[in-house]
C-alpha positions as semicolon CSV with decimal commas, in nm:
position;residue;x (nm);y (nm);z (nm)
1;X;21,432;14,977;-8,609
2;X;21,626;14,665;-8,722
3;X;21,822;14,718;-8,389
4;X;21,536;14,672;-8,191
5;X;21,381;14,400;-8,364
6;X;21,726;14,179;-8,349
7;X;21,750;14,241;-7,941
8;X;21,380;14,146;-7,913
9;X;21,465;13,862;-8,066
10;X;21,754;13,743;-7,890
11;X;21,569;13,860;-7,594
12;X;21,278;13,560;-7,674
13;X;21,500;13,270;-7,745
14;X;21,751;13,373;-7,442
15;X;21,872;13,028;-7,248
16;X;21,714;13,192;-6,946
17;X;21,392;13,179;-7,147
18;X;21,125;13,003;-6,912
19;X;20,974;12,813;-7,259
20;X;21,344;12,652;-7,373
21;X;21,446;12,539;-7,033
22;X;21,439;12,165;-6,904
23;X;21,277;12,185;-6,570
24;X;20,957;12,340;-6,780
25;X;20,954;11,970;-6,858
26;X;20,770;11,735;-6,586
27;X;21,000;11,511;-6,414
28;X;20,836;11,228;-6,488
29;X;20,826;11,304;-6,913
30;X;21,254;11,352;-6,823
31;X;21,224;11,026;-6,661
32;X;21,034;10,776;-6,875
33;X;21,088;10,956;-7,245
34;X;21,482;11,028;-7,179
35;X;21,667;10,911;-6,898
36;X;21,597;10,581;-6,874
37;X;21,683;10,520;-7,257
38;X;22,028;10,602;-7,161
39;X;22,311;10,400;-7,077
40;X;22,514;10,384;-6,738
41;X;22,799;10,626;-6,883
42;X;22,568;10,866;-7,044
43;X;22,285;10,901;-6,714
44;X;22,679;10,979;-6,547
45;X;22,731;11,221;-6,770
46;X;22,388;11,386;-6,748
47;X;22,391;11,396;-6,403
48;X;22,659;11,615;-6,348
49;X;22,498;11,883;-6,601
50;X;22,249;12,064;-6,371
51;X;22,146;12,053;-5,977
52;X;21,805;11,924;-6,127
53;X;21,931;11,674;-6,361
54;X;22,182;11,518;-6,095
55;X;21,835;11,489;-5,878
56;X;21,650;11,304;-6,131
57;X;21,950;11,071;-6,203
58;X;22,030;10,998;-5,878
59;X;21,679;10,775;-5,937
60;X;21,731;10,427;-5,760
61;X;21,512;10,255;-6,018
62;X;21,709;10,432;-6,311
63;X;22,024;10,235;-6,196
64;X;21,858;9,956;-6,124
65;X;21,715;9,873;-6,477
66;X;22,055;9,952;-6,599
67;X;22,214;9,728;-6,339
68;X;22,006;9,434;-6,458
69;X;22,070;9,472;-6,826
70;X;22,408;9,543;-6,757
71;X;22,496;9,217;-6,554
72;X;22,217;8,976;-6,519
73;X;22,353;8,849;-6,236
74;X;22,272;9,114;-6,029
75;X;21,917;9,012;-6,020
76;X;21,991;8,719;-5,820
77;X;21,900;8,726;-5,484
78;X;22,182;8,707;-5,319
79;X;22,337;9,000;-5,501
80;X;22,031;9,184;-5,457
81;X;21,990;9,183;-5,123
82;X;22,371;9,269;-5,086
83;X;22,362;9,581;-5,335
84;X;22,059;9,729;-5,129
85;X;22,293;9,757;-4,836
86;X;22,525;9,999;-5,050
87;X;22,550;10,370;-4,985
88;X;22,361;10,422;-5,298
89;X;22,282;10,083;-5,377
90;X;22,244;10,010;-5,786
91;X;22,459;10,327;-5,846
92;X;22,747;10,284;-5,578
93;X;22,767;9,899;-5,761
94;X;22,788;10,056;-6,112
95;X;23,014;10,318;-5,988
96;X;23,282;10,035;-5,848
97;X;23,215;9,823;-6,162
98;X;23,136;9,939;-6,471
99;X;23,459;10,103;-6,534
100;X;23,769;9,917;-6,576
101;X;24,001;9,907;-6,306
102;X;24,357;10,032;-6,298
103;X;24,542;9,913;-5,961
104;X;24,939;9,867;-5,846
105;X;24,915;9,601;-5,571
106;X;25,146;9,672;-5,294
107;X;25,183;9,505;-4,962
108;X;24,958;9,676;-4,699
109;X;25,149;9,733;-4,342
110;X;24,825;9,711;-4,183
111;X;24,599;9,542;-4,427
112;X;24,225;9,505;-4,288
113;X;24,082;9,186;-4,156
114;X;23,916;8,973;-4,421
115;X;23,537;8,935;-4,445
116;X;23,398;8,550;-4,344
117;X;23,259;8,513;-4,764
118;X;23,286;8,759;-5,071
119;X;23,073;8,716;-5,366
120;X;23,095;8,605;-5,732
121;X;22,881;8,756;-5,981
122;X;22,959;8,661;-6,337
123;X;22,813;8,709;-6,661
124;X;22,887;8,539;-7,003
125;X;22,816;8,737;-7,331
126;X;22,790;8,676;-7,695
127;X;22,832;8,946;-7,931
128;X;22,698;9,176;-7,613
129;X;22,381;8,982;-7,515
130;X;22,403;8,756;-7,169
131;X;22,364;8,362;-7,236
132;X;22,470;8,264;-6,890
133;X;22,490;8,421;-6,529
134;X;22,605;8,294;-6,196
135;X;22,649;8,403;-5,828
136;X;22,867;8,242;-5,638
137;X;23,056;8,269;-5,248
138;X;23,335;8,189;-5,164
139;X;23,404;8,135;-4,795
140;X;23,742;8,325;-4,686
141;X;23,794;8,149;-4,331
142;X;23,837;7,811;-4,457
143;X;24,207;7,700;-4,367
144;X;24,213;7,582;-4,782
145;X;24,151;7,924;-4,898
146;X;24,373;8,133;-4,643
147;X;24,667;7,877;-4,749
148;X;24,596;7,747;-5,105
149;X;24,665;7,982;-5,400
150;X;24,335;8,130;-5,510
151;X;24,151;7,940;-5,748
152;X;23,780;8,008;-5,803
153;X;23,580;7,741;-6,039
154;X;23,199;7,885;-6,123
155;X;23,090;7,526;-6,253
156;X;23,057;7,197;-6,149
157;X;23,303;6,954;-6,215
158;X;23,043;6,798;-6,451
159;X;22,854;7,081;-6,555
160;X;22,856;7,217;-6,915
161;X;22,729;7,538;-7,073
162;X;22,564;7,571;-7,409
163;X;22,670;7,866;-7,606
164;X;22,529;7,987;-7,919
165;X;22,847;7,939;-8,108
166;X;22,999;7,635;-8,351
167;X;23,319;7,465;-8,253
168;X;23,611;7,569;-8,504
169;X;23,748;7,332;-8,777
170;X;24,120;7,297;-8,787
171;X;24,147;7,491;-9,102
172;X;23,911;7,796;-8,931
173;X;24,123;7,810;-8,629
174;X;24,276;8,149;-8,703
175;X;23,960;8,304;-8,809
176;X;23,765;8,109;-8,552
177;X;24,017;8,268;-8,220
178;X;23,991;8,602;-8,359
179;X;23,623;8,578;-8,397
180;X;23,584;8,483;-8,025
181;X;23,841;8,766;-7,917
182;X;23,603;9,016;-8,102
183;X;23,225;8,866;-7,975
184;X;23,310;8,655;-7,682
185;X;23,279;8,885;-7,334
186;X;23,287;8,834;-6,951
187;X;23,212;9,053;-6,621
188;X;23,341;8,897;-6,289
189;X;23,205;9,142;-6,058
190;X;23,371;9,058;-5,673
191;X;23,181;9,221;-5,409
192;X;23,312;9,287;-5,083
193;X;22,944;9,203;-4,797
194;X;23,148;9,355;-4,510
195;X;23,287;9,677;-4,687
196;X;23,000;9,739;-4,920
197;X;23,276;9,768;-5,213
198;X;23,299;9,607;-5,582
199;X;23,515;9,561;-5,823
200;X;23,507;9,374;-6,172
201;X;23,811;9,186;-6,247
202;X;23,763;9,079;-6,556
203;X;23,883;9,265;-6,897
204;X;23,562;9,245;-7,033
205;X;23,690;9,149;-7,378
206;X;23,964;8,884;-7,391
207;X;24,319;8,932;-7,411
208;X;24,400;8,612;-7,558
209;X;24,270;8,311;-7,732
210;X;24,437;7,971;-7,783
211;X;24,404;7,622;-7,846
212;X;24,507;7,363;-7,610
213;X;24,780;7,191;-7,740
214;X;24,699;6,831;-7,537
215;X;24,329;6,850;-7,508
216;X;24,286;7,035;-7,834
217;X;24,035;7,229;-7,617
218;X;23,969;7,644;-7,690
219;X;24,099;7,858;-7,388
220;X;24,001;8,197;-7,406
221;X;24,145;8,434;-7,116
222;X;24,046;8,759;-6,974
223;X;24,297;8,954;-6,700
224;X;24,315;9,306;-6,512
225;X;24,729;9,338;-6,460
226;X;24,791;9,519;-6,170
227;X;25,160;9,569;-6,230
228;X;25,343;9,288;-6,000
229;X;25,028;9,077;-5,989
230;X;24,685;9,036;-6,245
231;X;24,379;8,863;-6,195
232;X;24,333;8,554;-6,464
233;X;24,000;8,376;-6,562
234;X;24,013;8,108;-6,799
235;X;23,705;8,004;-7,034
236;X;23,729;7,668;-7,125
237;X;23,578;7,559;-7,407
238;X;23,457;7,226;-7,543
239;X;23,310;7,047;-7,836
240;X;23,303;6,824;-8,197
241;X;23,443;7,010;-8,491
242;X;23,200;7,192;-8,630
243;X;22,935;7,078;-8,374
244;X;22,778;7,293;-8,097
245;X;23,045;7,476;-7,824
246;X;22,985;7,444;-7,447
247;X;23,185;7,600;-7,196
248;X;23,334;7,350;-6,960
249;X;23,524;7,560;-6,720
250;X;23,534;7,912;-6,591
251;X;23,778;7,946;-6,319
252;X;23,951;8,301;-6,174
253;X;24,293;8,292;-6,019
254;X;24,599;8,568;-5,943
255;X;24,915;8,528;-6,040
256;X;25,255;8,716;-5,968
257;X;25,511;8,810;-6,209
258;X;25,698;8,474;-6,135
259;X;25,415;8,268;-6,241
260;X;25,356;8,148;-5,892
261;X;24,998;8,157;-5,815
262;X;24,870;8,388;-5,535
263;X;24,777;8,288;-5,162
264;X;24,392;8,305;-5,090
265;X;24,486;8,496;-4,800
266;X;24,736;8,781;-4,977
267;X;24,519;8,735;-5,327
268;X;24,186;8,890;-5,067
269;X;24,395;9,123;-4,936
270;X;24,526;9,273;-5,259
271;X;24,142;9,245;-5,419
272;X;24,059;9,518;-5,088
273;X;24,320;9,705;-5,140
274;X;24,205;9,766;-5,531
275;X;23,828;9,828;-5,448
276;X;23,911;10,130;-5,180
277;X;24,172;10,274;-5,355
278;X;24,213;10,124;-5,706
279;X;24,166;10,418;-6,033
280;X;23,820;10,339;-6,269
281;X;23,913;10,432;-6,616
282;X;23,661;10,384;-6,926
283;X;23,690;9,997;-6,996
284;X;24,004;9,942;-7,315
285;X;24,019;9,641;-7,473
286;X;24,328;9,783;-7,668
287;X;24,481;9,906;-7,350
288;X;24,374;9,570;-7,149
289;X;24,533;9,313;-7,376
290;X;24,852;9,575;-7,416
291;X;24,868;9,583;-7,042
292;X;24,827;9,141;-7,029
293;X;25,095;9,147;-7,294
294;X;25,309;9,374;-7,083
295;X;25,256;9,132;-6,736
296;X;25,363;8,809;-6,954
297;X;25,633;8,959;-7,113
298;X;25,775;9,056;-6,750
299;X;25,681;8,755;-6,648
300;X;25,873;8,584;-6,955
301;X;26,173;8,808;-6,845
302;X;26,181;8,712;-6,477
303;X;26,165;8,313;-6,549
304;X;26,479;8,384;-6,777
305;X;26,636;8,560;-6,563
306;X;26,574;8,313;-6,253
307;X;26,700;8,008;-6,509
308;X;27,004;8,162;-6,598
309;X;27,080;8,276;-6,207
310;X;26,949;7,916;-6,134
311;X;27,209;7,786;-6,372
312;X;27,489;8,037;-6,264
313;X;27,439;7,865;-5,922
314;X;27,457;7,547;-6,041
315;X;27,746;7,561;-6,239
316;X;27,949;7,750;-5,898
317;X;27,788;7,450;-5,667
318;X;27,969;7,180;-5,953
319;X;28,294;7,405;-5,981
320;X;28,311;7,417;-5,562
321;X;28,227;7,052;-5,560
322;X;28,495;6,989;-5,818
323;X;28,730;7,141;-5,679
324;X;28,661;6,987;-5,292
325;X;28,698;6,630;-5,504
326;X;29,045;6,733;-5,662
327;X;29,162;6,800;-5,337
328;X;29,044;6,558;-5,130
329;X;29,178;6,350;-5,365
330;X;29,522;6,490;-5,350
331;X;29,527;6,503;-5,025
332;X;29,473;6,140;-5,033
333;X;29,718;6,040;-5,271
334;X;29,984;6,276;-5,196
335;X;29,918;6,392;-4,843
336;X;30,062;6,078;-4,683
């Protein structure tokens, strides 16, 4: 009697039960009370659950909301109308960028030809929340960008940016540059018009924080390393002690393990290369600044290592001209 009763009721609350299941649910109750109160990572996740979740999350206005509280920027638009030529528009963008990307540039025998523009879309945060956003293009057939290192500057030579922060006292310094490596973030989205491709080269959090030691001016970097190169953008940062902080300079540039900025033309190249075919790994910021600490160190090394075969050189070019003097000069005096 027992028996039965048990099995009757593990018959009733079964998963195949009609009353427990999800798709009992209305799609749009799923929609409005659930999905879209997730995050990017999390409607991922979901999607991959069930057949009928993935349907529901595959929702183009889902992705969208979370695109646009994601990175502002991507309202603009310019961006707008870009993303809507995507494969999957809002989702295909947050696919490319929302994770962090893991890339080792190598030289492409045939690399593809270059797209006429590609597109800036940047976001400045404060303890998470956007306080400034800006889309930019940068024009890739221009003789200065195909033969000058690349060097991207989202303001105006005379344009400033009000943050909500307080520039540091002397004696807050220490506290002050840890503070902005733990609140201060960035997303430099680069999106590729003729490939429909993304990427976000920026660490999100930043690897390093400094004072200037001439201007006396913060510098706070962010950088992707992508073994013998890594993507650099430099916050500049400007103000009275202990008066309001603007932002005087954002600028994104590539640099190789000699120090020796990047050619527009190979920098573009390397960028395409890492949007096909670069890994997307959960964003780090332990693993990011490891991996910038890693690139600088190697970098470090290499300069050494040129100096002291620079010197070496030297010091064989003054021994060889040394000895050519002694014996011209013998030959001179004694040769006769």
């Amino acid at each position: 009697m027992d028996t039965t009763t048990t099995s009757s009721s593990s018959s009733s609350l079964s998963p195949s039960s009609s009353s427990s299941h999800i798709t009992t649910l209305h799609p749009d109750i799923i929609q409005s009370h659930i999905l879209n109160r997730l995050d990017g990572p999390t409607l991922a996740s979901a999607s991959s659950s069930t057949l009928h979740l993935r349907r529901l999350c595959t929702d183009h206005h889902l992705w969208q909301n979370i695109c646009a509280s994601t990175w502002p920027s991507l309202n603009h638009p310019r961006t707008a109308a870009l993303i809507a030529t995507f494969p999957a528009a809002h989702r295909s963008v947050f696919s490319d960028s929302f994770p962090s990307l893991h890339h080792s540039a190598h030289p492409q025998p045939n690399p593809t030809p270059m797209p006429p523009e590609f597109v800036s879309a940047v976001d400045l945060y404060y303890k998470g929340k956007p306080f400034f956003s800006r889309v930019i293009t940068t024009e890739t057939h221009k003789g200065w960008f195909l033969s000058s290192p690349l060097w991207v500057d989202l303001l105006d030579a005379n344009e400033v940016v009000p943050t909500p922060l307080k520039f540091a006292l002397r004696d807050e310094e220490s506290s002050w540059l840890a503070h902005l490596e733990e609140n201060l973030g960035l997303s430099w989205i680069v999106i590729d018009p003729s490939r429909k491709r993304a990427a976000n080269v920026s660490s999100r959090r930043p690897v390093a924080a400094r004072r200037h030691w001439l201007t006396e001016e913060l510098e706070v970097l962010f950088a992707v390393a992508m073994e013998t190169v890594q993507c650099v953008i430099k916050v500049t940062c400007c103000g009275k002690a202990g008066g309001a902080m603007h932002v005087r300079e954002v600028s994104l540039a590539m640099e190789d393990t000699e120090g020796r900025h990047v050619m527009g033309r190979d920098s573009f190249v390397i960028l395409q290369d890492a949007m096909k075919n670069g890994e997307r790994r959960k964003p780090d910021p332990k693993e990011a600044k490891a991996r910038f600490e890693k690139f600088c160190r190697v970098k470090r090394e290499t300069k050494e290592k040129k100096l002291r075969r620079d010197n070496a050189m030297d010091m064989v070019a003054m021994l060889v001209a040394f000895t050519v003097f002694v014996l011209l000069f013998w030959f001179m005096v004694f040769g006769f």
